[in-house]
N, C-alpha and C positions, 0 to 999 in steps of 0.2 A: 469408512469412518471407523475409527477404535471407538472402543466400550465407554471413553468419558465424553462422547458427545463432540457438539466443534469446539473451536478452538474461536478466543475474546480477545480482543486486542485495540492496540491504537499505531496512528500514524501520525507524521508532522511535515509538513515541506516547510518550515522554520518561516514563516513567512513576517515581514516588520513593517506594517502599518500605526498609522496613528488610531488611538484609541477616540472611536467616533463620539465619546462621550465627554471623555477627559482634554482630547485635545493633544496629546502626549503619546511619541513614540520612544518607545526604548529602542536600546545601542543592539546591535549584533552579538554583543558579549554578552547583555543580560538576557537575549532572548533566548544563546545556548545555553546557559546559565537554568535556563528556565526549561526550554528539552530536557536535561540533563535531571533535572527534578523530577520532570510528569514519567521518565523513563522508569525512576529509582521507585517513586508513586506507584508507575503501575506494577515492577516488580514486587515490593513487598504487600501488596494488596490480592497477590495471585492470580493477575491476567498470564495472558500466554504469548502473547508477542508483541513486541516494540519497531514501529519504521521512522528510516527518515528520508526525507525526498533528497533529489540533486537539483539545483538550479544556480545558474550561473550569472547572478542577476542582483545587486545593489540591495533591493528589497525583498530578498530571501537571505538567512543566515547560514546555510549548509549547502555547501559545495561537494562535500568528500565524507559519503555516509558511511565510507569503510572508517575516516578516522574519528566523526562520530562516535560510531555503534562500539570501536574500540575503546572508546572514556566512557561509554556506559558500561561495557560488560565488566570493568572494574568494579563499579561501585552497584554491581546485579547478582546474583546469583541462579537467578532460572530462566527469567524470560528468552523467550529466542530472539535474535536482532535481523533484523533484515531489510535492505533499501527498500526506497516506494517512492521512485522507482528509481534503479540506475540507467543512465541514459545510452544506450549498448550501440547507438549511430556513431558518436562520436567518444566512446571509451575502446583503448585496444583491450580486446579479449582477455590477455595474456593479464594484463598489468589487472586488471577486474578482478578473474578467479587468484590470482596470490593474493590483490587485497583483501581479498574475505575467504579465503584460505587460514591467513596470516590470525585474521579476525575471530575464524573457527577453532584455532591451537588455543587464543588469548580469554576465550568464552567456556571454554570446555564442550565443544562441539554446538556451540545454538548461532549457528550464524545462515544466514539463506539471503537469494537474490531474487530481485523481482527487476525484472528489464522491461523495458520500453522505449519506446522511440520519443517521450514526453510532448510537452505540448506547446513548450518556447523555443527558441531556435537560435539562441545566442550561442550557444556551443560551436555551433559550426562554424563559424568565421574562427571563435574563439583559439578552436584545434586545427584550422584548417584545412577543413570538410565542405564539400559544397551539397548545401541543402538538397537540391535537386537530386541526391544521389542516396537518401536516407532511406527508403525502404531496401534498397540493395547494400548499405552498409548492414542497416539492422540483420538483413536475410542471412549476409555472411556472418556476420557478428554474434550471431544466436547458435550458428551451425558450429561453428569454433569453439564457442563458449561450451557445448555441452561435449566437445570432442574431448577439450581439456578438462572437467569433471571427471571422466572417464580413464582418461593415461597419464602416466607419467612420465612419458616421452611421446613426443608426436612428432609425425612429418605433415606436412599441411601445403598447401598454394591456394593461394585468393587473388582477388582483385584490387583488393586497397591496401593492405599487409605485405611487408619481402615476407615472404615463405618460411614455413621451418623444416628443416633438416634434424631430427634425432634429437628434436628440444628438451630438455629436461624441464619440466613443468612442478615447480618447488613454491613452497613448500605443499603438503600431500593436507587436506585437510583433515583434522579429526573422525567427523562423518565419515562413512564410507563415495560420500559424497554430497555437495555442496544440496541443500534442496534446490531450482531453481525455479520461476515463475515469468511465465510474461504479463503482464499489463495488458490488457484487452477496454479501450474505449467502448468501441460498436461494430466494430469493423468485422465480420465473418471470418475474412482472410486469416486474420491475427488467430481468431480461434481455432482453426485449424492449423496454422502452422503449431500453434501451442501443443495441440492434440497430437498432430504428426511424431512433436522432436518429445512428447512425453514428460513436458516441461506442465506443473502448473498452472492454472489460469486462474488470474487474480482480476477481476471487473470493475470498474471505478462507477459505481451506479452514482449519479451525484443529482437524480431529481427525474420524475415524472414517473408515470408509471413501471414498477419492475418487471412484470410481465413481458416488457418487450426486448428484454434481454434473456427470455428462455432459449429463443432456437441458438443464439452465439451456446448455450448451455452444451445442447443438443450437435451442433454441427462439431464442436469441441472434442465431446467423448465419442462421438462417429468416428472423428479423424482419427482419434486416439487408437481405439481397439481395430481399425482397418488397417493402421500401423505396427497391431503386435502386443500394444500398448493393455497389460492388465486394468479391468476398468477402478479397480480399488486405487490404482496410483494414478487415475489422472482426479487430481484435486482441483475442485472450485475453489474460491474464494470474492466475498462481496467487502467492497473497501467503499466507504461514502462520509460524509460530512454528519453530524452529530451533538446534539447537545441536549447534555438532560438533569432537569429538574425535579423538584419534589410535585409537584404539580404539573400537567402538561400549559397550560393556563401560564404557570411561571416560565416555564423552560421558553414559550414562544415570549413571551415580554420581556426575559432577560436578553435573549438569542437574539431577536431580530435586529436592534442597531447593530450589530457585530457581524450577521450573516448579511444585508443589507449591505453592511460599508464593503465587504469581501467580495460583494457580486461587483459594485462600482467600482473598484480597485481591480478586479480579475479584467473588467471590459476594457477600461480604460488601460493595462498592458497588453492589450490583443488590438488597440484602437479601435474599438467600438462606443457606441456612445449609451445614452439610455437614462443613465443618473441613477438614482437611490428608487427601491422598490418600496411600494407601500405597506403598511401593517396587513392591509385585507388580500395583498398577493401573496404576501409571506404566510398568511394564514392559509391560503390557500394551496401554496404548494409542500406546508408541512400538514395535509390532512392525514386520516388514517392509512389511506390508499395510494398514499404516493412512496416513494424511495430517500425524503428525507430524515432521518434518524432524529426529529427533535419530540421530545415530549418528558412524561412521566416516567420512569422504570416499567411500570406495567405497558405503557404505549409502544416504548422502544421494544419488552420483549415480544408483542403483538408483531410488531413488524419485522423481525429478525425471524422468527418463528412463522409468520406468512412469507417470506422469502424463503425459508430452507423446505419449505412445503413444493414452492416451483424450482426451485432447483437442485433442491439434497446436497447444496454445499459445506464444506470442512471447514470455514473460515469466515470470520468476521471482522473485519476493522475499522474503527472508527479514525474520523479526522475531526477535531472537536476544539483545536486551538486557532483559529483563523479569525480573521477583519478585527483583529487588535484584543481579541479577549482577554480583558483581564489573568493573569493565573488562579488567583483564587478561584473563579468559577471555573475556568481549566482543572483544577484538585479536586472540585465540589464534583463535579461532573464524573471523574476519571474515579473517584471513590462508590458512585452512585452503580456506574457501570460493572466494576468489581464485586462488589457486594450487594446488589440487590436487581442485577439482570445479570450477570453472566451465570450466576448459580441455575436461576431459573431456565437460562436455556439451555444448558448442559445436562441438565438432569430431563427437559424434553425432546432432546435430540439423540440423548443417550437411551430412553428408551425405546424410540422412532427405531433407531441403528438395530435395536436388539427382537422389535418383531419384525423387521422387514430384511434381517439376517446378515444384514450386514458388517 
């Protein structure tokens, strides 16, 4: 960790629900219309990084977060941009690192990758991948992807790819190289290959206890330094769901029709059933001790600050626009988090870093 502490942020998989309240979905236009805002929001507010998901699906607005993140860094000046996640099963390598290459020349070097294997599967048919074969695309697709980071001509042979011979891998990005990150669910395996290739590890903690994603922490930077791997560069990061109010009291009475409609809308695209969760579950699973990020400023930096305790992570991101939220409270929120939690946790993380010497 450097001397200012982690690093604050937000993310979006642009998702277009009807607003459980109003009754009213907006178009695709004004929901990037509206990314495009909370992006510009968080940059002149002084957070530290902006994501946007991929999904290839009617009711998500962002397909292509390379040309996204490219109409933000127009109208940004600092923030860094970076997918969450790009879908690296069924994206060719090559075509990935030039679009956020391309992204890194147009930002003045803040552009980075976070990959996964996501968690819909319309891509595959889409590109003409057979699902069955996704963790061996991902395996290859990851090994490729940090080859070309690295040269600017490669020779290569895979399995799903014709080969390259003497490729010229253009353009060169600003960075001395792209950052990159994998997306880690729960899965060990993932954390160690993360560890291995030096890439990374970004966690999508999205409910229950966080403690149970210490050993993924653990087995991560194992992999990492058994491979060579300095431990300062292999970076955590926690990425979860969020919303915060002036009162924690308010944050959960604003939040719950939204997080609610989000859960009922997530099951039913997975075909699951279940319907709308109650006020006393929703209370329940945004307690102090759980991994939901809703409450007051002071709760949220309670819990961000009990997470970097278990895992000494560089990074935090929130997901705070989901089940039709309004934007106004999307702005109220992404203002609250800027100015009156990420101060606080930087300056207790910044000290944490400077007696324990790191």
């Amino acid at each position: 960790m450097d001397n200012t502490g982690i690093e604050i942020g937000l993310y979006t998989l642009g998702d277009i629900v009807q607003d459980p309240i109003t009754g009213r979905t907006i178009s695709a236009a004004q929901r990037m219309k509206e990314v495009m805002a909370a992006a510009k929001l968080a940059d002149d507010a002084g957070l530290d990084i902006f994501g946007v998901g991929e999904h290839h699906r009617l009711d998500y607005a962002i397909t292509s977060p390379s040309v996204v993140l490219a109409a933000i860094a127009q109208m940004t000046k600092q923030i860094k941009l970076t997918s969450a996640t790009s879908v690296l099963s069924t994206i060719d390598p090559v075509r990935l690192f030039e679009d956020f290459a391309t992204l890194d020349l147009l930002s003045d070097g803040r552009a980075e990758i976070i990959t996964g294997r996501g968690a819909f599967v319309e891509s595959f048919p889409l590109f003409g991948y057979d699902i069955s074969d996704s963790d061996a695309l991902f395996s290859e697709n990851i090994e490729l992807l940090m080859k070309l980071n690295e040269n600017e001509r490669i020779s290569w042979d895979g399995q799903f790819r014709p080969p390259l011979r003497n490729a010229e891998i253009a353009p060169r990005p600003l960075q001395q190289g792209l950052p990159v990150w994998i997306g880690v669910g729960g899965t060990p395996s993932s954390a160690v290959r993360a560890g291995r290739l030096g890439a990374g590890m970004a966690m999508a903690i999205l409910g229950g206890d966080p403690a149970q994603f210490k050993p993924l922490v653990d087995v991560y930077r194992q992999a990492g330094i058994e491979a060579g791997h300095a431990l300062e560069d292999l970076k955590v990061g926690v990425t979860g769901h969020g919303y915060i109010s002036n009162t924690t009291q308010q944050a959960i009475e604003e939040f719950y029709p939204y997080y609610s409609n989000y859960k009922s809308v997530v099951n039913e695209q997975f075909g699951h059933g279940g319907g709308r969760m109650s006020l006393a579950e929703f209370e329940e699973v945004t307690a102090p001790d759980t991994a939901l990020f809703v409450g007051s400023p002071q709760q949220i930096v309670e819990k961000i600050l009990q997470q970097h305790e278990l895992f000494g992570h560089q990074r935090f991101m929130a997901q705070i626009d989901i089940g039709g939220l309004p934007f106004e409270k999307v702005a109220k929120s992404i203002e609250l988090l800027a100015t009156e939690v990420a101060p606080i946790v930087r300056k207790a993380t910044k000290k944490e870093s400077v007696l324990v010497g790191a």
